[in-house]
LUMDO-680553 format. One line per field, with one value per residue (C-alpha): x, y, z. Coordinates in Angstrom, 1 decimal, decimal comma. Layout:
N
east X:... .
north Y:... .
up Z:... .
***
This chain:
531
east 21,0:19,3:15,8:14,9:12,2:9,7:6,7:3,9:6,5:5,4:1,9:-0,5:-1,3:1,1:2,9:5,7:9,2:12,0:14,2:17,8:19,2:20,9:20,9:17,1:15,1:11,9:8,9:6,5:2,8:3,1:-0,1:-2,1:-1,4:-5,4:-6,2:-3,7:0,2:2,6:6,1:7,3:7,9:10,7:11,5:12,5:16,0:15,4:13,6:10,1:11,8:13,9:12,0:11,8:8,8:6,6:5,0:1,4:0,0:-3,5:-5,8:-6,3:-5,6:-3,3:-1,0:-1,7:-3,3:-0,2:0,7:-0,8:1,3:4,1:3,0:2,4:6,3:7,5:7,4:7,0:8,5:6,1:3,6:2,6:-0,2:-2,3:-5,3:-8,1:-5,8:-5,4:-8,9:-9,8:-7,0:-8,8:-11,8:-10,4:-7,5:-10,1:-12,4:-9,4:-8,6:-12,3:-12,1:-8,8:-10,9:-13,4:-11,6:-9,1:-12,2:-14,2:-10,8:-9,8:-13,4:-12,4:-9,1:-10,3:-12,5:-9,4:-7,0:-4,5:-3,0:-4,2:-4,4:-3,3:-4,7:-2,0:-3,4:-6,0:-8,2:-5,6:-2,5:-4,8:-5,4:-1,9:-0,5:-3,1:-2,0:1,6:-0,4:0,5:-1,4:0,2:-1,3:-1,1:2,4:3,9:7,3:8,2:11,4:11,8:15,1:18,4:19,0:15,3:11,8:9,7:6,0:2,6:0,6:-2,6:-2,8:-6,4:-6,8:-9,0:-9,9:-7,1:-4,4:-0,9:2,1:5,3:8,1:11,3:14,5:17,4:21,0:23,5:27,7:26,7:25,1:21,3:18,7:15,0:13,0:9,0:6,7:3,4:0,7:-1,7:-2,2:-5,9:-8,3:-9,1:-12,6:-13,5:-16,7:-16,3:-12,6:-9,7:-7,8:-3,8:-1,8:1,5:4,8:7,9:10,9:13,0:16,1:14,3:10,7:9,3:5,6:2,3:1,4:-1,8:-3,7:-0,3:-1,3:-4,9:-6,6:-10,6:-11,6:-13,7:-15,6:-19,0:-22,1:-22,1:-25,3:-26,9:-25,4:-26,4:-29,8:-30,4:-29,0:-31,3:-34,5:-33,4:-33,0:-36,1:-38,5:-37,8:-38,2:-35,0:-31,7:-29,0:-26,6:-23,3:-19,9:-18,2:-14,8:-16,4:-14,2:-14,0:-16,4:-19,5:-19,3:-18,9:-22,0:-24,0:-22,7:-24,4:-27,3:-28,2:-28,4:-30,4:-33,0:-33,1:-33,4:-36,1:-34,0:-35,6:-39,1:-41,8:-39,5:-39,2:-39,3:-36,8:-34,6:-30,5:-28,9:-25,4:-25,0:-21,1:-21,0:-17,3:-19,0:-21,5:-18,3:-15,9:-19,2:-19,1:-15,5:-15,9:-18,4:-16,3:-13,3:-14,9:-12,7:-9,6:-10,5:-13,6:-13,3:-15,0:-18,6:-19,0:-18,2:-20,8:-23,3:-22,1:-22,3:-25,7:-26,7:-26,6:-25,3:-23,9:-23,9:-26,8:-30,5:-34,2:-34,7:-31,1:-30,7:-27,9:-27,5:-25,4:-26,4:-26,5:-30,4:-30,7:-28,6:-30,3:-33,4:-32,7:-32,8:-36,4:-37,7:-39,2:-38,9:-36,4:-33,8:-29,9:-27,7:-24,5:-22,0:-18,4:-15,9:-15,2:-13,5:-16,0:-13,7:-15,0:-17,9:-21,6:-21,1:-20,8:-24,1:-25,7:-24,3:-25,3:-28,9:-29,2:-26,5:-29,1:-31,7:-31,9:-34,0:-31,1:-27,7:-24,8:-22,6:-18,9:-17,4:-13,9:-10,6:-11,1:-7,5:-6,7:-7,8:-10,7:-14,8:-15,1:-12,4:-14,0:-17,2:-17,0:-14,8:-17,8:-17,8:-21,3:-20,9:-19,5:-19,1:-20,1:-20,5:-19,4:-23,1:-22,7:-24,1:-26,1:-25,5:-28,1:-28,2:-26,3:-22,9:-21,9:-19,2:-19,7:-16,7:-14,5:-15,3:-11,8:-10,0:-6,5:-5,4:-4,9:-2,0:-2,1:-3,0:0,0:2,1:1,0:2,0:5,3:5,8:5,5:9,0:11,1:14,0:13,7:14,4:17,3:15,5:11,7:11,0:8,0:5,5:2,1:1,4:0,7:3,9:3,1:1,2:4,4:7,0:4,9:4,7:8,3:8,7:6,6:8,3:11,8:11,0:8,9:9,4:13,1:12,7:15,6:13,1:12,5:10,3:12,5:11,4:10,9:14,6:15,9:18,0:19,0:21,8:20,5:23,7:25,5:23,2:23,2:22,1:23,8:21,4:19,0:16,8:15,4:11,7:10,8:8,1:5,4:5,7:2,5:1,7:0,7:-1,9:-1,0:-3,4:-3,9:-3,7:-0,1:-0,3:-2,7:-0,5:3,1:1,0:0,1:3,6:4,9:2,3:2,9:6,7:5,7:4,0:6,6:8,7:6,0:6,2:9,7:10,2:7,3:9,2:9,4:7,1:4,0:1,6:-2,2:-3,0:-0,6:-2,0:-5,5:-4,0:-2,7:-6,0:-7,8:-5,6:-5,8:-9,4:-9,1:-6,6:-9,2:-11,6:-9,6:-7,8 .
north 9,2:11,5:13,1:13,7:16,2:14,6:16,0:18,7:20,8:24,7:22,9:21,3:17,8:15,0:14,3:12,1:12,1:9,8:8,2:6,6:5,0:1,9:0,9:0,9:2,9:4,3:6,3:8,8:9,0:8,9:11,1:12,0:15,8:17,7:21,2:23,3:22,1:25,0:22,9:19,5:16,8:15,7:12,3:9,4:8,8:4,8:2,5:1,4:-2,0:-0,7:0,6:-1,3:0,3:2,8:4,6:6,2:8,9:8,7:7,6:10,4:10,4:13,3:10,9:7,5:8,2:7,1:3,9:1,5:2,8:2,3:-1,2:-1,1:-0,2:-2,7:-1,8:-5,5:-3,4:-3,6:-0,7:0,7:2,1:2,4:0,0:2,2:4,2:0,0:-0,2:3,3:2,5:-0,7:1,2:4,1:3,3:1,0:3,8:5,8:2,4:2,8:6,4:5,6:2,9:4,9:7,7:6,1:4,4:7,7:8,3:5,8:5,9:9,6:9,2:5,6:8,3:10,8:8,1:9,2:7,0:4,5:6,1:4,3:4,7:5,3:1,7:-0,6:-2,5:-5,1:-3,0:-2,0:-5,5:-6,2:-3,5:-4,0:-7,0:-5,5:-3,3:-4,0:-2,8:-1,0:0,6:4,2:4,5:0,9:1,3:-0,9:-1,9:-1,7:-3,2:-2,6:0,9:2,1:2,1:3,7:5,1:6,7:9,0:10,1:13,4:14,1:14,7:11,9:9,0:6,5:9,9:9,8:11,8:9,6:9,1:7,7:6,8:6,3:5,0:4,3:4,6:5,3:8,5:8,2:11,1:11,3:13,1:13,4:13,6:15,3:14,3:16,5:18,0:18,2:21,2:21,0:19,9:18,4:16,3:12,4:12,0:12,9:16,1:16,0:14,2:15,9:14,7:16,3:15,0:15,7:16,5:17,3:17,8:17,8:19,9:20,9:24,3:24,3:26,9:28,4:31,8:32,4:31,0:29,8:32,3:31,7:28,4:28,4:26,7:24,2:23,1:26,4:27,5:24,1:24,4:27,9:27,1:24,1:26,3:29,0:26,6:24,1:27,4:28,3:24,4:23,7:21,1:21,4:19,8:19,5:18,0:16,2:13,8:10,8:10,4:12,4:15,2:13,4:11,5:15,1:16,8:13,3:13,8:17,7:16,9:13,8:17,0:18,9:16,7:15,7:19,0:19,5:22,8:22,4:23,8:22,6:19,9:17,3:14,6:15,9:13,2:13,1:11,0:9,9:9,4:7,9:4,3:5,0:7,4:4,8:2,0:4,8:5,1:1,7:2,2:5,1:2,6:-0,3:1,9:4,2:2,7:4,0:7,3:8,8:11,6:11,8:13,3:10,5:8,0:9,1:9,0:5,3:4,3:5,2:3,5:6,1:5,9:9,5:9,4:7,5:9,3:8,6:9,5:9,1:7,4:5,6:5,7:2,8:2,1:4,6:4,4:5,0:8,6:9,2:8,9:11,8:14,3:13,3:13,4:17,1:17,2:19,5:17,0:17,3:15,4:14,7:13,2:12,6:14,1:17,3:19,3:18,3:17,0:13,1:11,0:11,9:15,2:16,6:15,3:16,9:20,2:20,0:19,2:22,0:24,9:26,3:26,3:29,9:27,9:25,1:25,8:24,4:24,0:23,7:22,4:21,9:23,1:24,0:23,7:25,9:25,4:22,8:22,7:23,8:26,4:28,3:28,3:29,4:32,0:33,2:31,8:32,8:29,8:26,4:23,3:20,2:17,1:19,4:21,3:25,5:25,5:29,0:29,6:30,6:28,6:30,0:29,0:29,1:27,8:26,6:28,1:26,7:23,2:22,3:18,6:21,2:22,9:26,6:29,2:28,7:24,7:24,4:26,7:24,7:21,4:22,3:24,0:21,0:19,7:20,1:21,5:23,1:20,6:21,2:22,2:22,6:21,8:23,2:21,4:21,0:24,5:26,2:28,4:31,4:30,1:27,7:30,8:33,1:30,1:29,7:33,1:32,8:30,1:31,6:35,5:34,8:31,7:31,4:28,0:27,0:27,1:25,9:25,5:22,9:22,8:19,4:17,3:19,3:16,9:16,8:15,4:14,2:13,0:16,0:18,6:20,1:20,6:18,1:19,7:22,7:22,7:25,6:25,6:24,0:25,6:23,0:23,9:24,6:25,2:29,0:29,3:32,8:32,6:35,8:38,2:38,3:42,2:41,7:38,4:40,5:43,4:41,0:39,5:43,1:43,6:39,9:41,4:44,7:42,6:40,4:43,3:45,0:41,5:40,8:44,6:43,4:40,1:39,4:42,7:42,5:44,2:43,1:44,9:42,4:39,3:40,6:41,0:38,2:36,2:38,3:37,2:33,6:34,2:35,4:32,8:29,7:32,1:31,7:29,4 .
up 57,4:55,3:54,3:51,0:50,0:47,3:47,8:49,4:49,6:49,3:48,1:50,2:48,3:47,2:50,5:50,1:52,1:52,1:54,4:53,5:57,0:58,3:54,6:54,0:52,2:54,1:52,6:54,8:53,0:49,1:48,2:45,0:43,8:43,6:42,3:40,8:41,5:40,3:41,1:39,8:42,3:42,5:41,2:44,2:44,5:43,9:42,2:43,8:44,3:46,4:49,2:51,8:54,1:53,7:56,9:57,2:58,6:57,6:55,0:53,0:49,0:49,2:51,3:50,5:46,7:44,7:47,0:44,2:41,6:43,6:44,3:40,3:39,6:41,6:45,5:47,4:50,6:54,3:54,8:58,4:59,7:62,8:62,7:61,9:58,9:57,7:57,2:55,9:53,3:52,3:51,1:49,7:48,1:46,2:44,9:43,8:41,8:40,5:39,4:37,7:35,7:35,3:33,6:31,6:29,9:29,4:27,9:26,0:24,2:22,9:22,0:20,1:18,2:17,7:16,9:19,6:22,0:24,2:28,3:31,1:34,5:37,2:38,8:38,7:41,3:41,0:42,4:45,2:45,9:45,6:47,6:50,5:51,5:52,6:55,2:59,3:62,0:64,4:67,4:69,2:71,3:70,5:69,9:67,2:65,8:61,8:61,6:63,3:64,1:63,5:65,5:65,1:67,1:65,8:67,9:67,6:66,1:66,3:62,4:61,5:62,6:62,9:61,9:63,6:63,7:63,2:65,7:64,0:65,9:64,1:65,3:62,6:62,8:66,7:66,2:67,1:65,9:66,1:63,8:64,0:60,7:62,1:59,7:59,5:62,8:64,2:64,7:69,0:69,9:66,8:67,4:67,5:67,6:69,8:70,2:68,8:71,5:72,0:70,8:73,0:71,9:68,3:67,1:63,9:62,7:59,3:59,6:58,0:57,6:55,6:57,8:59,0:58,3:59,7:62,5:62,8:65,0:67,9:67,8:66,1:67,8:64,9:65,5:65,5:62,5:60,6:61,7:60,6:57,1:57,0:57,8:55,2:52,6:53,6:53,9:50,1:48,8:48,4:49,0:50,9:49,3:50,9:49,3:51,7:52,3:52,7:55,5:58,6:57,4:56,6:60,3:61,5:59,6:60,9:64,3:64,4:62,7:65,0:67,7:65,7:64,9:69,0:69,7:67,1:65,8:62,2:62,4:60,2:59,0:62,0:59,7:56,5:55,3:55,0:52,4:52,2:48,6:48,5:49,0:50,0:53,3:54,2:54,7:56,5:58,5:59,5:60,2:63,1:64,6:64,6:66,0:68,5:71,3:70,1:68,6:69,8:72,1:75,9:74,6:71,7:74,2:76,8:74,0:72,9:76,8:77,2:74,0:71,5:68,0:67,5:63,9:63,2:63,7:61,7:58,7:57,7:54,4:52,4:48,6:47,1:43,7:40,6:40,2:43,9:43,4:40,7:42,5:45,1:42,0:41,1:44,8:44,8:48,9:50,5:51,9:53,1:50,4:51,4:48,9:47,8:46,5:49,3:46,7:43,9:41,7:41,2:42,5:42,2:44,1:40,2:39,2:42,6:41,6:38,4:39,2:42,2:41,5:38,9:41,3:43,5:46,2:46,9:49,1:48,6:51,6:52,1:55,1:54,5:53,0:49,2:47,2:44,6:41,7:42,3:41,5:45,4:45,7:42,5:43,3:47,1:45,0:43,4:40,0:38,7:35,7:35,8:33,3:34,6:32,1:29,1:30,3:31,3:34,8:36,1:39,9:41,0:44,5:47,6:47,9:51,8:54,1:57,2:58,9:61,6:60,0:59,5:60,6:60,3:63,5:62,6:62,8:67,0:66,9:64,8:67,6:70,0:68,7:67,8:71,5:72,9:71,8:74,6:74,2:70,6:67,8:65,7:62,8:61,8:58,2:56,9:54,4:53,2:52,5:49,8:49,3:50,6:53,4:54,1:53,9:56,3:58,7:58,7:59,0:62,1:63,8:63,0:64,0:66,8:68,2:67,4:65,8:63,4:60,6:56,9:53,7:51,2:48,0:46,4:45,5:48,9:50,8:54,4:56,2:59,8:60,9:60,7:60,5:57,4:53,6:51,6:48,5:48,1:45,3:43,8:42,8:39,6:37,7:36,1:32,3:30,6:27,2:26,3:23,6:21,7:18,8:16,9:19,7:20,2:21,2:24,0:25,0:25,1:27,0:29,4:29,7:30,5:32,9:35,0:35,4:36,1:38,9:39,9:40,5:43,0:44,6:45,1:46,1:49,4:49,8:53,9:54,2:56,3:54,3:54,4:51,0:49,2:50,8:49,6:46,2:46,1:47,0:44,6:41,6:43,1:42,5:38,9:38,0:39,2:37,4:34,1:34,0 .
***
């Protein structure tokens, strides 16, 4: 009965936990790593083959991203999931398989030309159809029972539509445990979809943390903020161009502007026109609709009862084909365009930027969390240049963030989730933060909540049974090459200075001291700046 640590551990992206028990082998998420990842993940402790299920907690990439090349390396094991995460899979999982085509031919074309090696994608289309048809339904609060010794139960956790923590019971040599995987954990009164349900009873809990050290402040009038950004941007000629997770978020940003244009909030502009360029958004779309029964909160469902599509309005438009998003760049009328990837790192989002970040009139808009390291997180930084298509982008447009827009409960959502659990569980283990926010969370939970708290780093392993570390694994730095060139004086003097640094650091450690965690940001900043 134990838990291995693989990964999102002290990093936000790249969930993946393991489960030995009963003499199976059980996986929780197995996610794609995005942005910057500072520590190696830690390899599984058996061969794909030899998994037997693999558990879901939602439909994200950075916890279901990697499940084809599992399926790819051999995993022929049962996968489960609530209905809605099923069919959110289905779409996305295939235009991850796309990008991975995509890429490895861009590639594959240069490296032909350079004579180096032939690239291969992490899976194709045809893993993903492979792999999806070892998906099972399974609904909200069913108990159902893996094998002997092990059921299992998903409830809602208010994150996205179709998102679940994950109950698992285990009884094996006559000892029985229960441990909970949260998910991601929702933000309260999200629009469209539920708040977190509760879970209250674990002997251990492994937990997010990715806004585990701030909180969202008071909530915003969405709507009133949205409009005024639109009016700004519309009065000066220009797009609002907003990069959006094709799931979730663009249903949201739909859901608030449906109320502005009822309420007629954008003046002189009745009639502007919103395009969701993202073939991948306008199926999730289709998705919220078809699941609304399950998922949608009290205010969606009074609007669906009295015949109202809440994320549907006129002059919405859909972009599916290349020459249609092309199109939107050559129409000269202000317009919201709202498009895929969230973090800007794929998808046509890139060619949006690169046609409107030069232009002082346009806005770009972020509504959601920025990792380190990506297109979004530097420019909300401030970056005042980007490359996009080997091209030096100006920015000249405003670069805002719509704040409060987050699917992740903050520092108090995530206190209130894990207060629930009564009495205590045995342990709290902390993931899917970056690693300070994940250390400071503990530190929370174990200081002022008196939880028995902590942050594993990846290849950690847990005994459930007993109670205690059978392994713990220090961090393992990801190696990167160091380019010296000529300046090896300015390099060394920049060595000496990092451990002149370190050595402030460590001298804080466990110190609450604001001045540091504003260092620390601003060399975050520098480093996505530089890097």
């Amino acid at each position: 009965m134990k838990l291995h640590f693989i990964g999102a551990d002290h990093e936000v992206t790249g969930s993946a936990h393991f489960l030995s028990a009963c003499g199976k082998n059980i996986l929780v998420d197995y996610g794609m790593e995005q942005g910057v990842n500072v520590f190696e993940n830690a390899a599984l402790p058996v061969s794909p083959s030899e998994i037997d299920y693999l558990l879901v907690t939602h439909a994200h990439v950075d916890h279901t991203g990697m499940i084809p090349a599992l399926y790819k390396n051999g995993f022929k094991g049962e996968i489960y999931a609530t209905s809605a995460t099923c069919e959110l899979c289905d779409i996305m999982l295939r235009d991850s398989a796309h990008i991975q085509e995509f890429e490895a031919e861009w590639k594959n074309r240069k490296n032909k030309r350079a004579g180096k090696e032939h690239f291969e994608p992490a899976y194709t289309m045809e893993d993903v159809e492979g792999v999806l048809s070892h998906f099972h339904k399974v609904s909200y609060n069913e108990d159902l029972t893996l094998c002997e010794g092990i059921t299992i139960s998903f409830t809602d956790v208010g994150h996205l539509l179709g998102s679940s923590s994950i109950k698992i019971i285990i009884t094996e040599d006559n000892v029985t445990k229960t441990i909970v995987f949260s998910g991601d954990i929702g933000n309260i009164n999200q629009p469209i979809i539920k708040d977190p349900a509760y879970t209250t009873e674990a002997d251990y809990v492994v937990m997010e943390s990715t806004y585990g050290d701030r909180l969202h402040g008071d909530r915003i009038d969405y709507v009133s903020e949205l409009s005024d950004i639109l009016n700004d941007t519309f009065s000066r000629g220009g797009n609002v161009v907003i990069p959006s997770f094709a799931v979730g978020r663009t249903q949201e940003i739909l859901y608030f502007i449906r109320k502005i244009k009822e309420d007629r909030l954008v003046y002189g502009y009745d009639d502007f026109e919103v395009i969701v360029d993202s073939p991948l958004a306008i199926e999730a779309t289709n998705i919220f609709k078809e699941n609304y029964a399950d998922c949608f909160d009290e205010e969606a469902m009074e609007l669906i009862n009295a015949g109202i599509n809440p994320i549907s309005f006129e002059g919405l438009r859909t972009s599916v084909t290349s020459t249609d998003s092309i199109a939107i760049n050559f129409d000269k009328k202000p317009k919201v365009i709202i498009s895929a990837s969230g973090m800007c790192e794929a998808g046509r989002i890139r060619h949006h930027l690169k046609h409107n970040l030069w232009r002082k009139e346009c806005t770009i808009l972020f509504v959601g969390y920025q990792a380190v390291g990506t297109l979004g997180r530097i420019l909300v930084d401030g970056a005042e240049r980007v490359k996009l298509f080997g091209e030096e982008i100006e920015v000249n447009a405003e670069v805002k963030v719509l704040a409060g827009v987050s699917g992740h409960a903050d520092k108090n959502g995530l206190i209130s989730w894990i207060s629930a659990f009564n009495p205590k569980p045995a342990a709290v283990f902390i993931v899917h933060g970056e690693d300070r926010v994940a250390e400071s969370f503990r530190l929370a939970l174990e200081e002022e909540y008196h939880h028995n708290a902590y942050a594993p780093y990846s290849g950690s392993v847990y005994d459930l049974s007993s109670g205690k570390w059978e392994y713990i694994a220090e961090p393992v730095f990801i190696k990167k090459e160091v380019k010296q060139g000529t300046h090896k004086a300015e390099y060394d003097k920049l060595i000496n200075a990092g451990q002149k640094l370190l050595d402030i650091i460590n001298a804080n450690s466990g110190l609450a001291n604001k001045d540091m965690i504003k260092f620390a940001e601003q060399i975050e900043s520098l480093c996505n700046k530089w890097k």
